[in-house]
C-alpha positions in Angstrom: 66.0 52.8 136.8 64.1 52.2 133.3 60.7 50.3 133.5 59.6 47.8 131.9 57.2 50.0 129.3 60.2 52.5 128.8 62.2 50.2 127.3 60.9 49.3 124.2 60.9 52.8 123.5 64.2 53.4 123.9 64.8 50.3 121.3 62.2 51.9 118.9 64.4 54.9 119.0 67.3 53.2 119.0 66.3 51.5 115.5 65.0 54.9 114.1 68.6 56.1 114.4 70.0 53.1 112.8 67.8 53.3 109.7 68.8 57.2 109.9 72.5 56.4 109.8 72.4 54.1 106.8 70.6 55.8 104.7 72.7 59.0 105.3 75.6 56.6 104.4 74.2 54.9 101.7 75.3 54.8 97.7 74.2 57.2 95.7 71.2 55.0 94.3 70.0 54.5 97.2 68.8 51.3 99.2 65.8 48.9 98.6 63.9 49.0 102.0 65.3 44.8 102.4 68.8 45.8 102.0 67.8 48.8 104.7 66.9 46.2 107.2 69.4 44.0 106.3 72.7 46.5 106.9 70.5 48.2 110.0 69.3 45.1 111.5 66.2 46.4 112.1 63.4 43.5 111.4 61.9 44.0 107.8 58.3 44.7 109.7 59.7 47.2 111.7 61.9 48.8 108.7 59.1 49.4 106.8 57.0 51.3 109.5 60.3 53.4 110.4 60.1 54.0 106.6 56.8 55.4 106.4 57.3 57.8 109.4 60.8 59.2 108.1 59.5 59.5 104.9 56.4 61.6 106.3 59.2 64.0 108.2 60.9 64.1 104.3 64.2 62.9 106.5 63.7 60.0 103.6 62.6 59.8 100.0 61.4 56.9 97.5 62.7 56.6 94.3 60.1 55.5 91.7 61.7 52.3 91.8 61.3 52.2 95.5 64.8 52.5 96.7 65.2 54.9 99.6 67.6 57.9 99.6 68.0 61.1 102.0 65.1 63.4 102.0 65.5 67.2 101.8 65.0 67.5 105.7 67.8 65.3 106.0 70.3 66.6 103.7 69.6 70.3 105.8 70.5 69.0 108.4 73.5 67.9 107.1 74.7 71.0 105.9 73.7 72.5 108.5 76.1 70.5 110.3 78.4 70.9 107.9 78.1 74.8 108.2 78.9 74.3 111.9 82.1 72.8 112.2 85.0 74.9 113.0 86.6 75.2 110.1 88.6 78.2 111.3 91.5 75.4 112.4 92.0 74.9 108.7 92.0 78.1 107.5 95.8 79.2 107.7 97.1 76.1 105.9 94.8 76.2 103.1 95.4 80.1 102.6 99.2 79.6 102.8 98.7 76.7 100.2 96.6 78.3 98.0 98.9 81.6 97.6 101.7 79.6 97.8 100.6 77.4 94.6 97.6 79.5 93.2 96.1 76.5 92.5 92.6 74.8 94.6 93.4 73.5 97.7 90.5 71.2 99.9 90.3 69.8 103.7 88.1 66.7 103.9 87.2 64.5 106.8 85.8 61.2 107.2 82.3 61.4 108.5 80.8 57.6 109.1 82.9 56.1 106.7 82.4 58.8 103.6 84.8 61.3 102.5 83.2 64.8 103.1 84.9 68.0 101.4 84.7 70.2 104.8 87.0 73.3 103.9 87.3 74.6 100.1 89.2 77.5 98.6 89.3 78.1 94.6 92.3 78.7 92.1 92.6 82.0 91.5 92.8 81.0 87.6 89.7 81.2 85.5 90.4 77.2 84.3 89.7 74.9 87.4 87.4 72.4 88.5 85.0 73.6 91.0 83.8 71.7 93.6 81.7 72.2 97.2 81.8 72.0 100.6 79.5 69.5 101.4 80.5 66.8 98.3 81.4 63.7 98.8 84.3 62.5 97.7 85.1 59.3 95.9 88.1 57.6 98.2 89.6 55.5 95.3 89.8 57.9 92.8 90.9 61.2 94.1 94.4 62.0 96.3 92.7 63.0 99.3 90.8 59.3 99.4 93.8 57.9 98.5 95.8 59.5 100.9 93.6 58.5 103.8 93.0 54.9 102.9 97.0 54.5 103.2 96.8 55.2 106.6 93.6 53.5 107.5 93.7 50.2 108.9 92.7 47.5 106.3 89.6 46.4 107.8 88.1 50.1 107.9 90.1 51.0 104.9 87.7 48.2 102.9 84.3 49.3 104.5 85.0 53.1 103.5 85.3 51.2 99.9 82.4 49.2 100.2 80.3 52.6 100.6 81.8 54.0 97.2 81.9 51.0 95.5 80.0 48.3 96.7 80.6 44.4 95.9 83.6 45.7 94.0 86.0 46.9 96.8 88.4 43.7 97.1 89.3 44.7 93.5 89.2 48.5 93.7 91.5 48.1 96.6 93.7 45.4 95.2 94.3 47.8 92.2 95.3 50.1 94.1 98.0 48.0 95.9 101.0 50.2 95.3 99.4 53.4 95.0 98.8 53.5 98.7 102.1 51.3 99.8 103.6 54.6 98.0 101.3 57.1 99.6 102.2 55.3 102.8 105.8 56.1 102.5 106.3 59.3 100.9 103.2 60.8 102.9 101.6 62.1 99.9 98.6 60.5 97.6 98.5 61.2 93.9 95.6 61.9 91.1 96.6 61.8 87.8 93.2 61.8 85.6 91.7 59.4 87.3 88.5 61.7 89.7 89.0 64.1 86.3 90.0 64.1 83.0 92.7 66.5 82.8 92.9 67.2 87.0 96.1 66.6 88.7 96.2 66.7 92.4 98.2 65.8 95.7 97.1 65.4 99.2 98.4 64.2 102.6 96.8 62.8 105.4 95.6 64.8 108.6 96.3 62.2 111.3 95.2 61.6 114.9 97.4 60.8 117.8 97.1 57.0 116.9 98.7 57.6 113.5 95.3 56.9 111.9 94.3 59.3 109.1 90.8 61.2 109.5 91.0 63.7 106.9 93.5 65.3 104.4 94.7 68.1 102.7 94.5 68.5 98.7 96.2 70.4 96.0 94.5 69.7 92.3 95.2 72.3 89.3 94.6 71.3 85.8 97.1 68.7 84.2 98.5 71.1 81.6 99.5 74.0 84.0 100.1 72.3 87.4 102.6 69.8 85.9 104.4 67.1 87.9 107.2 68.9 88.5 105.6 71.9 90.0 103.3 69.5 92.1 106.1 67.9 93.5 108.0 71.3 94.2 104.8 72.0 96.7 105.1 68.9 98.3 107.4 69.9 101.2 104.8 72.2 102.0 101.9 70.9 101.7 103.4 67.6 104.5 104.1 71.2 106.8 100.7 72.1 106.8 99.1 68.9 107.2 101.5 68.1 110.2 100.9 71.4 111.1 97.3 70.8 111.2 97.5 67.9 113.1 99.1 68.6 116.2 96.0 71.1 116.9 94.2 69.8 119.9 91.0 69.8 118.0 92.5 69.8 114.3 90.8 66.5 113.5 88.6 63.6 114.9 85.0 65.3 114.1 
């Protein structure tokens, strides 16, 4: 049984976490330390003492205009997590997809709401657009988000928004309307230009048992040599592998 004096501890750390959590998930601006408090509901007192001891462990960093963003100590630890997962359970679909098309082929998960490029392997042409496992991914303007937010439930689907885009994501997501009524039939998301000038790509959803999507599988080559025609011709099996995927026991859901 917890006494009394343990359990404003256990509150203090509880707060820590929460400031931890939102700045990890916050745009890439950053936050000023009100809006901090504000979307951790941690009081603005207490924010700004959590502030100054995250900062001194560099888990956080001031801007010179004062907004807060991930320190270096933090971002380690995220790709150290990163570096962790078993991304083994990917590894035969994006091999078989990336011979099969010789194009770039990505797995990326949703981590707290952002889209997180988990599992990368590169077109074995000289032209393509290179891109990291670790990167965050913009979910409105790229397949793979776009796949994933048409099988996301609307309420979750607009908070995964809101951290891209901010005040903006009734719009971004009313734009995108029939995009993802399409994506939710056919099972495949498409990028024409729109995450890179001259980048077309595909993607389908992983899903979990519940039918919700928590990842997704990506095909992107550049406009001029992975034409719609030959991106639909893959499409067949790029839905295989992603089901594929799926049915692992431990496939998705990190």
């Amino acid at each position: 049984m917890k006494t009394a004096t343990e359990l404003p501890r256990v509150s203090y750390l509880g707060r820590f976490l929460d400031l931890v959590q939102v700045v990890a998930a916050a745009p890439e601006a950053g936050l000023t330390l009100s809006e901090l408090a504000e979307q951790s509901g941690v009081p603005m007192s207490t924010a700004s003492r959590l502030v100054h001891l995250l900062d001194e462990q560099d888990l956080v960093r001031r801007e010179p205009d004062k907004r807060i963003v991930p320190g270096p100590a933090l971002l380690t630890l995220g790709l150290r997590a990163l570096r962790r997962l078993p991304t083994d359970r990917y590894h035969d679909a994006v091999q078989t997809l990336s011979e099969l098309t010789g194009e770039s082929v990505s797995v990326g998960l949703v981590f707290g709401g952002e889209l997180t490029l988990v599992a990368r392997r590169e077109s074995v042409h000289p032209l393509r657009y290179v891109a990291s496992v670790g990167d965050a991914i913009a979910p409105h303007r790229s397949a793979m988000g776009k796949a994933i937010l048409a099988h996301t439930p609307p309420s979750q689907r607009y908070e995964i928004v809101r951290q891209a885009v901010g005040a903006q994501a009734h719009a971004v997501l009313a734009d995108l309307t029939d995009e993802l009524a399409e994506a939710l039939e056919t099972g495949v998301a498409r990028d024409e230009e729109a995450f890179a000038v001259g980048l077309r790509c595909i993607a389908a959803p992983l899903l979990d048992p519940g039918g919700k999507a928590v990842g997704a599988i990506s095909i992107s080559g550049p406009s001029a040599r992975f034409t719609r025609q030959l991106a639909d011709a893959f499409v067949p099996e790029l839905l295989g592998q992603t089901w594929r995927v799926s049915q692992l026991p431990i496939a998705v859901g990190v």
